[in-house]
C-alpha positions as CSV (number, residue, x, y, z in Angstrom):
1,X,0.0,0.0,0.0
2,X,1.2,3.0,-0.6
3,X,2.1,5.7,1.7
4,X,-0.4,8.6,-0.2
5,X,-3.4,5.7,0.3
6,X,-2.1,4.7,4.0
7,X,-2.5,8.5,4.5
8,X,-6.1,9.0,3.1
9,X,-7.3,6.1,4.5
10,X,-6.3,7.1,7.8
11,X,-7.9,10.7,7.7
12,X,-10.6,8.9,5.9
13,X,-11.3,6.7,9.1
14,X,-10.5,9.6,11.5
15,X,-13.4,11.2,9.4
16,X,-11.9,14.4,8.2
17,X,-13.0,13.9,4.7
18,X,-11.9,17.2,2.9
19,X,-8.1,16.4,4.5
20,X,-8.4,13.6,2.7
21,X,-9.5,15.2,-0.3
22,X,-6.0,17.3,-0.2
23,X,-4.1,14.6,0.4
24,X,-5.9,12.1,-2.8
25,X,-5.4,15.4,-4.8
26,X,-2.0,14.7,-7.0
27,X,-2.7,11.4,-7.4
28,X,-6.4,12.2,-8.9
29,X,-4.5,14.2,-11.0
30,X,-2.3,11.7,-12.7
31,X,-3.0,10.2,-15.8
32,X,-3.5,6.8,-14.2
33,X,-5.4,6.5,-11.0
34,X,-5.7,3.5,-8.6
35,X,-9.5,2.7,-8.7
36,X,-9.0,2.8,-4.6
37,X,-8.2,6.4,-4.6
38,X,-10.9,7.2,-7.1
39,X,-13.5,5.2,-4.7
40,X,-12.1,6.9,-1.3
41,X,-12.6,10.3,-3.5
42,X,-16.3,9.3,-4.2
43,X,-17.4,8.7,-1.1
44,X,-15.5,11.7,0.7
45,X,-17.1,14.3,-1.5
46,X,-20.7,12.6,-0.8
47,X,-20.0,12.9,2.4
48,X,-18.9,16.6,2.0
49,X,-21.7,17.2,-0.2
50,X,-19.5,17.5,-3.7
51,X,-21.9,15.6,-5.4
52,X,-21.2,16.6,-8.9
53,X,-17.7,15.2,-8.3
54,X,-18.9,12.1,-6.4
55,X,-20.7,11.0,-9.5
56,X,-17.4,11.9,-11.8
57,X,-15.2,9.8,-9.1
58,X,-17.7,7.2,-9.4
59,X,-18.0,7.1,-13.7
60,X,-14.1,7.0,-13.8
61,X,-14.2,4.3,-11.5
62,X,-16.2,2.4,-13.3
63,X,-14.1,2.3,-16.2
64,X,-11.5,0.5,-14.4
65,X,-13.7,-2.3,-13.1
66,X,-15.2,-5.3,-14.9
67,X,-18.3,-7.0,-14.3
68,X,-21.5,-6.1,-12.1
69,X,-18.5,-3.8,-10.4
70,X,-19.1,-1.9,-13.1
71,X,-22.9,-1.8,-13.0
72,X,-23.0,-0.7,-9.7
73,X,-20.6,2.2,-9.7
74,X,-22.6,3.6,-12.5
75,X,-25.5,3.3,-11.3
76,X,-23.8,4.9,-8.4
77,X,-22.6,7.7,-10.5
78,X,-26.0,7.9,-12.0
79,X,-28.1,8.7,-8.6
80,X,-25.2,11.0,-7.2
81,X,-25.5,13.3,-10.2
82,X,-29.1,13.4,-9.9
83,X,-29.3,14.3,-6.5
84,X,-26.2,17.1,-7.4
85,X,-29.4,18.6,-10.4
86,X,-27.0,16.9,-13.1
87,X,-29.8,14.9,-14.6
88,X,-27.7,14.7,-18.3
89,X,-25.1,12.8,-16.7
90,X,-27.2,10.6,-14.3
91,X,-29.4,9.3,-17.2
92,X,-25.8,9.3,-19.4
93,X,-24.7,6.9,-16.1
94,X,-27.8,5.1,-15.9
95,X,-28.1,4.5,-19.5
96,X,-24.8,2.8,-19.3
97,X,-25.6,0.6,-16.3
98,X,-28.9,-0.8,-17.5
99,X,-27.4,-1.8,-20.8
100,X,-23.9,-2.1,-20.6
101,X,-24.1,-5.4,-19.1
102,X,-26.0,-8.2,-17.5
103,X,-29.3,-7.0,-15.7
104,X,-29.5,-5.1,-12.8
105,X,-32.5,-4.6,-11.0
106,X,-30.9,-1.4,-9.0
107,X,-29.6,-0.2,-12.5
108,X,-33.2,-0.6,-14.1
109,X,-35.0,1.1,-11.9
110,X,-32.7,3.7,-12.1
111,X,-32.7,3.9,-15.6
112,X,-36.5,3.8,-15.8
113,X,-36.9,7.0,-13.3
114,X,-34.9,9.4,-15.2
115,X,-36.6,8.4,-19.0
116,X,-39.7,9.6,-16.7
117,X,-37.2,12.8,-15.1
118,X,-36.0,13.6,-18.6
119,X,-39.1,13.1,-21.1
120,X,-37.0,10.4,-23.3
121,X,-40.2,9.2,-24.5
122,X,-39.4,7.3,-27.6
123,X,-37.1,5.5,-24.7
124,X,-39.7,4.7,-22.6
125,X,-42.6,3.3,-25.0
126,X,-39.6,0.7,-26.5
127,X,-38.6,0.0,-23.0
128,X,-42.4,-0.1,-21.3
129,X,-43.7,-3.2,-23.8
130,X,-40.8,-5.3,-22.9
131,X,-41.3,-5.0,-19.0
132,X,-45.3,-4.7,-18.9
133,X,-44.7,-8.0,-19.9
134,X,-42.5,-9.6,-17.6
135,X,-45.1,-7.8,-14.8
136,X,-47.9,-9.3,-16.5
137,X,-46.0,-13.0,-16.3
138,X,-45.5,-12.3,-12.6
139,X,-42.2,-12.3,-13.4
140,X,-40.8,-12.0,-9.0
141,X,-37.9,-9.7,-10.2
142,X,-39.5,-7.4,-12.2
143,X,-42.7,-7.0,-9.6
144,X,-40.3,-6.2,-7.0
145,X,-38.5,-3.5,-9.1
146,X,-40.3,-0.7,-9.4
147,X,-41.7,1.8,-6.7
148,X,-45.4,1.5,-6.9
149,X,-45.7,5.5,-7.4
150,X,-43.6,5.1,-10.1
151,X,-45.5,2.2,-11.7
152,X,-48.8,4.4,-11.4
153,X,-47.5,7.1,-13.6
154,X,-47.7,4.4,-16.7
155,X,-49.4,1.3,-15.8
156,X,-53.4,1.8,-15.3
157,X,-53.7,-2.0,-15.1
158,X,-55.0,-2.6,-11.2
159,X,-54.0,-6.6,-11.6
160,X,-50.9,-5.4,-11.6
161,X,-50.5,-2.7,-9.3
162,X,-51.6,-4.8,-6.8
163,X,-49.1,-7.0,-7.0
164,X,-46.6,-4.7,-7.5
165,X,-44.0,-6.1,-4.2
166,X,-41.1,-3.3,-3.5
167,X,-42.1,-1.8,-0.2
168,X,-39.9,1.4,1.0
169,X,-39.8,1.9,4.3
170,X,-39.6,-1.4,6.3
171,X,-40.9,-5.2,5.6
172,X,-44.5,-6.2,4.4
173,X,-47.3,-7.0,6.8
174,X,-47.9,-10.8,7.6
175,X,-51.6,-12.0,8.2
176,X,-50.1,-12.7,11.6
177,X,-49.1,-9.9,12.4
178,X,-52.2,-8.3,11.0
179,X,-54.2,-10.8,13.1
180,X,-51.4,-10.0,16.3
181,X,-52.5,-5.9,15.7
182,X,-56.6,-6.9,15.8
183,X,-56.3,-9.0,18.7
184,X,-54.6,-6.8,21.2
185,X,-56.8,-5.6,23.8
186,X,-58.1,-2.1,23.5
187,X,-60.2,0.1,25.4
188,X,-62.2,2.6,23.0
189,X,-62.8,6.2,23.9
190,X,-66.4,7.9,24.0
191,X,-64.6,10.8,22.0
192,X,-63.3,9.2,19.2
193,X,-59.4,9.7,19.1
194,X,-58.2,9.7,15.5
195,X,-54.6,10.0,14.5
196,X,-52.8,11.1,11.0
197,X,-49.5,10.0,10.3
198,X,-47.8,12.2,7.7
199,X,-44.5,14.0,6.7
200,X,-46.1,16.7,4.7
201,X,-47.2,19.2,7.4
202,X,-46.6,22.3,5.7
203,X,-49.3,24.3,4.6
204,X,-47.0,24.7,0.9
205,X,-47.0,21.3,0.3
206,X,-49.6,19.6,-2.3
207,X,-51.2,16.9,0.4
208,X,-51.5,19.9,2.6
209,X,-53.4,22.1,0.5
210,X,-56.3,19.5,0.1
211,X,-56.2,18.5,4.0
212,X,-55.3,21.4,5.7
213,X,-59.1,22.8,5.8
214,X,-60.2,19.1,7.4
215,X,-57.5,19.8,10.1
216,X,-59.1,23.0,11.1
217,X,-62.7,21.3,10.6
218,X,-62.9,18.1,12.9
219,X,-65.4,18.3,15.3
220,X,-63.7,18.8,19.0
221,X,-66.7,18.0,20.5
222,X,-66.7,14.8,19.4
223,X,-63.2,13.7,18.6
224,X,-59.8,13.8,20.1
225,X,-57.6,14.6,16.5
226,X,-53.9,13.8,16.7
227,X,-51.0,14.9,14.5
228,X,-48.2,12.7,14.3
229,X,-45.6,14.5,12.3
230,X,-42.4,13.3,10.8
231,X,-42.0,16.2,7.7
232,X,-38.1,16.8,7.4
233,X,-37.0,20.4,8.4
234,X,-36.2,21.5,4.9
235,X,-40.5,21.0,4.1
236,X,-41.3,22.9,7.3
237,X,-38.9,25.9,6.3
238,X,-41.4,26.6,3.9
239,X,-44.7,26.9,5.6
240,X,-46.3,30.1,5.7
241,X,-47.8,30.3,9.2
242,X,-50.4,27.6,9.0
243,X,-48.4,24.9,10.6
244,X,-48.3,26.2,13.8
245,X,-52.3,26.4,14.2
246,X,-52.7,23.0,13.3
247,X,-53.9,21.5,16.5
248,X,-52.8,18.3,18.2
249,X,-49.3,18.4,16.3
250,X,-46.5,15.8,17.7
251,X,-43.0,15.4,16.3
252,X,-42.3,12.0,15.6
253,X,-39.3,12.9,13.2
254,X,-36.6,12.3,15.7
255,X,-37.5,9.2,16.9
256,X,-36.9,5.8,16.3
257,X,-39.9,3.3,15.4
258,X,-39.7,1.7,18.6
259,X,-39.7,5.2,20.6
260,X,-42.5,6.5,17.7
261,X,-44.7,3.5,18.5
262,X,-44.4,4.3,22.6
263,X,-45.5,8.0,22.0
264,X,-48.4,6.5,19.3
265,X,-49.3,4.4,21.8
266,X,-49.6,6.4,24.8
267,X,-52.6,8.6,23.0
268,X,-54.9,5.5,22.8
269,X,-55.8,6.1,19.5
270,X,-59.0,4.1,18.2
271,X,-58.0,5.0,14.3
272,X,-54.7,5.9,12.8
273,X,-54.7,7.3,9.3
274,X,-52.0,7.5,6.9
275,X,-51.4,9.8,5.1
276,X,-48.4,8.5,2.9
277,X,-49.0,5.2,1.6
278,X,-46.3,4.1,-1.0
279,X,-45.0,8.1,-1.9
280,X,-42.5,9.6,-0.2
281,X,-40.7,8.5,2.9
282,X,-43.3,6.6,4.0
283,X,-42.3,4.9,7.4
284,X,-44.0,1.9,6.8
285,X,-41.9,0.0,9.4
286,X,-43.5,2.1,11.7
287,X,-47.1,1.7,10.6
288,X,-46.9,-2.4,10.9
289,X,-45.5,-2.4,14.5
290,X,-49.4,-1.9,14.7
291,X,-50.5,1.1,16.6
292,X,-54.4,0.9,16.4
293,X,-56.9,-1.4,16.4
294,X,-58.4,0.1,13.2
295,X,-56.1,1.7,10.7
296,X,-56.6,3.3,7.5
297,X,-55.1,4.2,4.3
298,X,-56.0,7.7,2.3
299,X,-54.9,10.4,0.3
300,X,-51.3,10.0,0.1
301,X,-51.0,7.1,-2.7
302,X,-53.8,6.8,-5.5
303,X,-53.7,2.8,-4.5
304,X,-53.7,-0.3,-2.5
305,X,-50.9,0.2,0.1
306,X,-49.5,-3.2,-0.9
307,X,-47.4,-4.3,2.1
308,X,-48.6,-1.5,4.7
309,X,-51.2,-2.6,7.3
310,X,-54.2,-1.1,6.8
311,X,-57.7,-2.4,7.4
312,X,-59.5,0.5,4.9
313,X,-58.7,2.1,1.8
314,X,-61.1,5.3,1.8
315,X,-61.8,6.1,-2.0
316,X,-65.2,7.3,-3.7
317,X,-67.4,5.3,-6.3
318,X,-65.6,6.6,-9.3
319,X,-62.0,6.2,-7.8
320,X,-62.9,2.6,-6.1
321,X,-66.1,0.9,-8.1
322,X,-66.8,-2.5,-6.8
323,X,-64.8,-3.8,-9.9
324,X,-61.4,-2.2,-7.8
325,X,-62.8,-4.7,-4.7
326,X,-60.3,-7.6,-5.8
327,X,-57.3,-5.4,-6.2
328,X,-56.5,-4.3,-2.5
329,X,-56.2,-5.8,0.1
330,X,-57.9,-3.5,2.6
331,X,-61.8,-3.3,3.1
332,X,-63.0,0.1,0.6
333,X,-64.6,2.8,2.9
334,X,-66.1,5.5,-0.2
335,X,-67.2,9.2,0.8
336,X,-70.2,9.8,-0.9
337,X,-69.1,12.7,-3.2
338,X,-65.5,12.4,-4.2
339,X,-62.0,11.2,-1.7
340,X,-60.3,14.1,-2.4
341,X,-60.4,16.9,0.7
342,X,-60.0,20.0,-0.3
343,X,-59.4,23.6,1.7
344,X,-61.6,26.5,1.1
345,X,-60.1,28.9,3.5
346,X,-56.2,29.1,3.2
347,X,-56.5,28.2,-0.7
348,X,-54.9,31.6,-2.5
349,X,-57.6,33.0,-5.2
350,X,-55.5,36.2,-5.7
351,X,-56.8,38.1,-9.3
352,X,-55.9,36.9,-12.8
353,X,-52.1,37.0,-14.2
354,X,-52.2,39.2,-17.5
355,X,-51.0,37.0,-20.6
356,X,-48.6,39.7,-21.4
357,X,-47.1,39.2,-17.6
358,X,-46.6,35.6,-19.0
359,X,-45.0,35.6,-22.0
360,X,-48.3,34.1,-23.8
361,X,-50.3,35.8,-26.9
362,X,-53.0,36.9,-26.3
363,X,-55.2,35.7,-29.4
364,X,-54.2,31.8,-29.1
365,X,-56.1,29.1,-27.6
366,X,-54.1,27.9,-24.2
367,X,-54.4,24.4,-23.7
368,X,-52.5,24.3,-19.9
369,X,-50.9,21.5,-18.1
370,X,-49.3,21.7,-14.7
371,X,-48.7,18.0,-14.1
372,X,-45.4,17.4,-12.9
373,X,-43.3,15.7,-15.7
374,X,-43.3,12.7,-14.4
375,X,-47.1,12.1,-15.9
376,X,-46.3,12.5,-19.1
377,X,-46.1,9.3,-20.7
378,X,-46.0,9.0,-24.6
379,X,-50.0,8.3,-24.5
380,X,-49.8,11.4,-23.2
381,X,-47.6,13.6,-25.5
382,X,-49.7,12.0,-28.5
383,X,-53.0,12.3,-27.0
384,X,-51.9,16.4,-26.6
385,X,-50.6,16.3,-30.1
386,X,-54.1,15.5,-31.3
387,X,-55.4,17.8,-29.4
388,X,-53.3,20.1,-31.0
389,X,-54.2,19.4,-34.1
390,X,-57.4,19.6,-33.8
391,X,-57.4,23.1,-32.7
392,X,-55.1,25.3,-34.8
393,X,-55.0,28.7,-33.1
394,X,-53.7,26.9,-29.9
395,X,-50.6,26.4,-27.9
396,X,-49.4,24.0,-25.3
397,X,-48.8,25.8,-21.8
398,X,-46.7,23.5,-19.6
399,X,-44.4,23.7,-16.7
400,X,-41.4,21.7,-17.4
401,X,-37.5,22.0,-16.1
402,X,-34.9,24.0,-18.2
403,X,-32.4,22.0,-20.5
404,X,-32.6,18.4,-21.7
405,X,-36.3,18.3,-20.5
406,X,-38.1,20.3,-22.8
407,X,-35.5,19.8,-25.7
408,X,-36.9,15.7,-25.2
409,X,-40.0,17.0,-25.6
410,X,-39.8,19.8,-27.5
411,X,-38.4,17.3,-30.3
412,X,-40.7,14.3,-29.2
413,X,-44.0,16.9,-30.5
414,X,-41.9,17.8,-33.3
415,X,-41.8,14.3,-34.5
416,X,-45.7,14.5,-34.0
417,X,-46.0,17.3,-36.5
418,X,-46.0,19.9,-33.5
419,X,-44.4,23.0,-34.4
420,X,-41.8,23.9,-31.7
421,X,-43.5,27.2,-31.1
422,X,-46.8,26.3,-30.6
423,X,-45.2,24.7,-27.0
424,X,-44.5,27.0,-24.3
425,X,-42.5,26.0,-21.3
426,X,-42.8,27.8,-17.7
427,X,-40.8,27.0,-14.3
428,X,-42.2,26.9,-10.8
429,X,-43.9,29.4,-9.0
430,X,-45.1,30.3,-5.4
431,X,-49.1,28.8,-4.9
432,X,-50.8,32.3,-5.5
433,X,-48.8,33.0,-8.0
434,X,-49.5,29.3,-9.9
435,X,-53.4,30.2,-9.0
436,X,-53.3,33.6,-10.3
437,X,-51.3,32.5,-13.8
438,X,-53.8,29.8,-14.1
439,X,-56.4,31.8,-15.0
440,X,-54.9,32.8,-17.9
441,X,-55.5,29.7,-20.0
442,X,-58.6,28.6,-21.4
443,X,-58.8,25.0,-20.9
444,X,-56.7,22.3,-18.9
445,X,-55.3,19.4,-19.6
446,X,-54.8,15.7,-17.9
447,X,-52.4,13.6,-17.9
448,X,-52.8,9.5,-18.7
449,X,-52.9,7.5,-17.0
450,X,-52.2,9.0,-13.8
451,X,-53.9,12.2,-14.1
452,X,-53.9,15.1,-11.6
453,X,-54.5,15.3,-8.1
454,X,-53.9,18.4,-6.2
455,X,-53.5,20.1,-10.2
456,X,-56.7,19.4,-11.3
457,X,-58.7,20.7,-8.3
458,X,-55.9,23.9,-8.3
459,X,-57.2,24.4,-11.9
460,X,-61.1,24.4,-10.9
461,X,-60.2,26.5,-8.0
462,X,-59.0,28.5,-10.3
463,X,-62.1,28.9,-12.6
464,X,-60.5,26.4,-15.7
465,X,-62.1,24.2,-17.3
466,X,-60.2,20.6,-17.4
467,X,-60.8,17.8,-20.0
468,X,-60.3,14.2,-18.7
469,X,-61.1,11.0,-20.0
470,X,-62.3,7.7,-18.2
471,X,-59.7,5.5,-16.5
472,X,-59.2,2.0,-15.6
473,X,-57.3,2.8,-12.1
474,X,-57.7,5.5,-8.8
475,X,-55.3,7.4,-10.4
476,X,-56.7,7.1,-13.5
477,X,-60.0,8.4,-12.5
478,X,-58.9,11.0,-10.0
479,X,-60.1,14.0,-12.1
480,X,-63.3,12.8,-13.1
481,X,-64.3,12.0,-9.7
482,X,-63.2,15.7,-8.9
483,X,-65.2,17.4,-11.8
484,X,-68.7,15.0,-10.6
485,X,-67.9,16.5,-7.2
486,X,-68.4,20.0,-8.9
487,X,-70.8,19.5,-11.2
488,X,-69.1,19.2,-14.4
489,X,-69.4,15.6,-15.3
490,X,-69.7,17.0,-19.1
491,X,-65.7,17.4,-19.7
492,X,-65.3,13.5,-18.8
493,X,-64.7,12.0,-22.0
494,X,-65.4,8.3,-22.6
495,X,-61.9,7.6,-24.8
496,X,-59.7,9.4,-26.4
497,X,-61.5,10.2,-29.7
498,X,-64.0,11.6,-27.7
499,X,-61.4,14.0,-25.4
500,X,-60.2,15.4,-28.5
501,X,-63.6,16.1,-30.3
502,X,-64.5,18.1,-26.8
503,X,-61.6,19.9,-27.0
504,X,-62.6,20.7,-30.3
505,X,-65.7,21.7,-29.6
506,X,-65.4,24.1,-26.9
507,X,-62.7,26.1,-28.8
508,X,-64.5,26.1,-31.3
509,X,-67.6,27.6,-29.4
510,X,-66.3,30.5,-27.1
511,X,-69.5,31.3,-25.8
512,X,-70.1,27.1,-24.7
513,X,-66.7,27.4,-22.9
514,X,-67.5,31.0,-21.2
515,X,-71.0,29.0,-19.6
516,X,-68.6,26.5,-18.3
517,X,-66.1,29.3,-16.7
518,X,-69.2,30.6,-15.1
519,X,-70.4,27.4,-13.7
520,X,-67.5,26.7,-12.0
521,X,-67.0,30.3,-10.3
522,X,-70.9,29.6,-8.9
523,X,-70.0,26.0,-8.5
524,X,-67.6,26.5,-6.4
525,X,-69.1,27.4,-3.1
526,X,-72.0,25.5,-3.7
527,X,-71.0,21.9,-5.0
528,X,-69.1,19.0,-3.0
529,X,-65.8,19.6,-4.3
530,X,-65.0,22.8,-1.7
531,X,-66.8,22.6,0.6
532,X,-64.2,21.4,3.3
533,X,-67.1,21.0,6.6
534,X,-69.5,18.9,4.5
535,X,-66.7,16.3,3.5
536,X,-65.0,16.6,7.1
537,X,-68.1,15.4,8.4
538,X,-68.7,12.7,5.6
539,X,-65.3,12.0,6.8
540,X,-65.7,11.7,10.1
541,X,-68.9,9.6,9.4
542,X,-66.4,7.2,7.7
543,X,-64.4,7.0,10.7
544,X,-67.6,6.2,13.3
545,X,-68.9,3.5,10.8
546,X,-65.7,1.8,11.3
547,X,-65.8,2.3,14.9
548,X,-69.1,0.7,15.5
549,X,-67.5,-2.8,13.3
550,X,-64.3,-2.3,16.4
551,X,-66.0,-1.7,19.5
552,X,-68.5,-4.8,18.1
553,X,-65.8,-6.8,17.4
554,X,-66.2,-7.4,14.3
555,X,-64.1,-8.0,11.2
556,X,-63.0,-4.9,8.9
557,X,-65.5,-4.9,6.1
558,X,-66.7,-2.5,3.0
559,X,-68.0,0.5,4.0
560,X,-70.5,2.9,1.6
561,X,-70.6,6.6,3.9
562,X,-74.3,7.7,3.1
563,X,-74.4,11.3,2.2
564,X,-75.8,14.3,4.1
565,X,-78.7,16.0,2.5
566,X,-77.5,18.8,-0.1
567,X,-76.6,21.9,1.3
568,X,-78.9,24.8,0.5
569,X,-77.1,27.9,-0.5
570,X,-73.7,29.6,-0.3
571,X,-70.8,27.6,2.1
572,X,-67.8,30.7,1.3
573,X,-66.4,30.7,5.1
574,X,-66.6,33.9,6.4
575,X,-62.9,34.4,7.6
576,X,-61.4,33.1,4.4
577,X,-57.8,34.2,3.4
């Protein structure tokens, strides 16, 4: 060994990483490097943050290796540059690990994420036949493979997705320990103590803007609501004030699972809710230590929580018709009206954005789509194309990231017979902002088959019209449950022909669309979809049905909430935002 490694490794295992650095430094330098030092460079600039030059350390390393060596220090190099924004290279890495050599379930996932990341759509549709069918064989390898909310954003097929096995998070539920969680003795409160489990409390985040107004609407009469948060402190930074009034908030964050489940535990809750499901830093682990005798899934993950023990999945009867029954394994509870909360009173519905003020003309037709790109699946892109066509004066309004991203697509529509200008590409902006731009466009558009959530009720909030089509999945089906929940069960297309002929037609009649506009704006404090206190208590309807099956001692079972009488009149709250 030599003495310059001997060095390194020793401020390496002293863990003073950037001396380590300084010291690797003219040997990095040399035309031939020791695939050690290259490794020992890697790992100190992750750990310093470099990430950028973690993924080059990694590539070069890879070039020196042989075999699955080589696989894994690209793929390596692949998901360091994409955390370090280098998404060129990361594909570039990923590319290269997927297909440079035998397979590699860590490389093809990989791979697969960033096609979605970067809009390589011709890549995805030759890559999507392939593995649809090894899922469709039940092939064990390729079912475990893929996260499930990445499998939503291109497989509607529920036989499927619910087989779908890679679990983040922990280990999959057992019927033991399911049957272990029912049969532990509980003693039930008169005031029913219900607790969410979530990592989104921030009133800028999307979950957060649909539940936000239940939080504030529970009934503290009648139930005891609990908060148990574990959002990382870079989400909370950016709340706005609304965090701090949500009542019943605990921390959980810090803790362990075993420490967690103690603190769970000593609110007797009779129902704990998640709020995650398969999406983001779920702490599944957590959820199957069993904390409740009843416990729920909602709102997090368009889906069966595969794995995660929950006795209910709460949907709607467009979301979860009695054909979705075989496809999860927890007992469907369906609101009445639609799933989807949604908060009247913090919701920004600041004045309209000018087209000038956002770079669009002002004659065209402006088909929008906010979707994150994720969505956008080749069905997609041609299904907008059409779309398109059909309606010459317009242009496609979409928010998309800078670079390789809209060049993919940008040349994807231009193989469609798209002309590059008709497509205009915007960035992020702050929620009023988004709600006030919004409003510029004349007619919104889904994405297939996992359409928009938390995007399509922004958009009606907003006053636009959005065109879906009927769906053979939750998320598939997400905005026309919205858009029944608001009266406008007349922009739900049955296929595709007939999503593009009603595009057609209400460009082509102005005065058609402007009727639609203006049901929506009276709509909107008078229909389901808004009003936050009628689905609270739907909600918390949901939650006493299941409560009377507990306290009797009786199995988890289907659950249809009945619905309150129709409100009569106006709901705007009066201290609104």
């Amino acid at each position: 060994m030599s003495k310059t490694l001997q060095s390194a490794l020793k401020s390496y295992k002293s863990g003073n990483y950037r001396k380590t650095l300084i010291e690797l430094a003219p040997a990095l330098r040399a035309p031939s490097v020791p695939v050690e030092f290259l490794l020992i460079a890697a790992q100190c600039c992750t750990r310093t943050e470099k990430l950028a030059e973690a993924a080059r350390y990694y590539a070069r390393a890879a070039e020196l290796k042989q075999g699955r060596d080589v696989l894994l220090l690209r793929t390596l190099a692949a998901r360091t540059a994409m955390q370090a924004g280098d998404m060129e290279t990361a594909l570039t890495n990923a590319r290269l690990a997927a297909r440079g050599g035998p397979f590699d379930p860590e490389a093809e996932s990989t791979y697969r994420r960033l096609q979605r990341m970067m809009l390589c759509l011709p890549e995805m549709e030759a890559e999507q036949d392939a593995f649809l069918a090894r899922l469709q064989a039940g092939d064990p390898v390729y079912l475990g493979l893929e996260a499930p909310m990445e499998n939503i954003m291109w497989c509607d097929d529920e036989a499927i997705t619910s087989r779908v096995t890679f679990i983040s998070g922990g280990e999959a539920f057992t019927p033991q320990s399911q049957a272990q969680r029912r049969a532990l003795p509980h003693v039930w409160n008169d005031k029913l103590r219900i607790g969410y489990l979530s990592n989104d409390y921030c009133d800028q985040h999307a979950t957060m803007m649909l539940f936000q107004g239940v939080i504030f609407a529970h009934d503290p009469e009648k139930y005891e609501v609990y908060h148990f948060c574990h959002t990382p402190a870079d989400v909370i930074s950016a709340d706005m004030g609304n965090r701090q009034a949500y009542p019943g908030l605990i921390p959980i964050g810090h803790l362990d699972d075993e420490t967690a489940e103690a603190r769970i535990r000593a609110c007797n809750i009779d129902i704990l809710v998640d709020l995650k499901g398969h999406s983001k830093d779920t702490r599944t682990s957590l959820i199957n230590r069993g904390l409740a005798p009843v416990q729920v899934s909602w709102l997090g993950f368009p889906g069966s929580g595969t794995g995660i023990d929950c006795d209910y999945f709460i949907g709607d009867a467009i979301v979860t018709p009695d054909g979705s029954k075989p496809f999860y394994h927890e007992k469907l509870c369906r609101l009445p009206e639609t799933y989807q909360p949604n908060d009247n009173r913090f919701r920004a519905l600041p004045p309209p954005a000018s087209r000038a003020s956002l770079g669009l003309p002002e004659t065209a037709f402006v088909l929008a789509s906010f979707n994150t790109v994720r969505k956008i699946t080749p069905e997609t892109a041609r299904l907008w194309a059409r779309v398109l066509q059909a309606i010459p004066d317009s242009i496609l309004w979409m928010i998309c990231e800078e670079g390789q991203p809209r060049r993919n697509f940008t040349a994807y529509m231009q193989g469609l017979g798209i002309d590059p200008a008709r497509i205009v590409f915007t960035g992020r902006a702050s929620h009023a902002a988004h709600m006030a731009r919004l409003q510029a466009a004349d007619l919104g558009l889904d994405t297939f088959p996992c359409n928009g959530h938390t995007t399509t009720s922004d958009k009606l909030w907003a006053g636009l019209p959005v065109v879906t089509k009927k769906g053979r999945s939750f998320a598939s089906r997400v905005s026309e449950s919205l858009l029944g929940a608001l009266g406008l069960s007349e922009l739900v297309a049955e296929d595709e022909d007939g999503l593009v002929a009603l595009c057609r037609a209400l460009a082509e009649d102005r005065s058609r669309l402007a009727v639609i506009r203006e049901k929506i704006a009276a709509n909107r404090f008078t229909h389901p979809l808004f009003d936050t206190e009628r689905f609270t208590r739907h909600l918390e309807r949901a939650y006493e049905m299941m409560a009377e099956r507990g306290r009797a001692g009786l199995a988890p079972d289907h659950i249809d909430v009945p619905p309150l009488p129709p409100r009569d009149g106006s709901f705007e709250p009066a201290d609104r935002n």
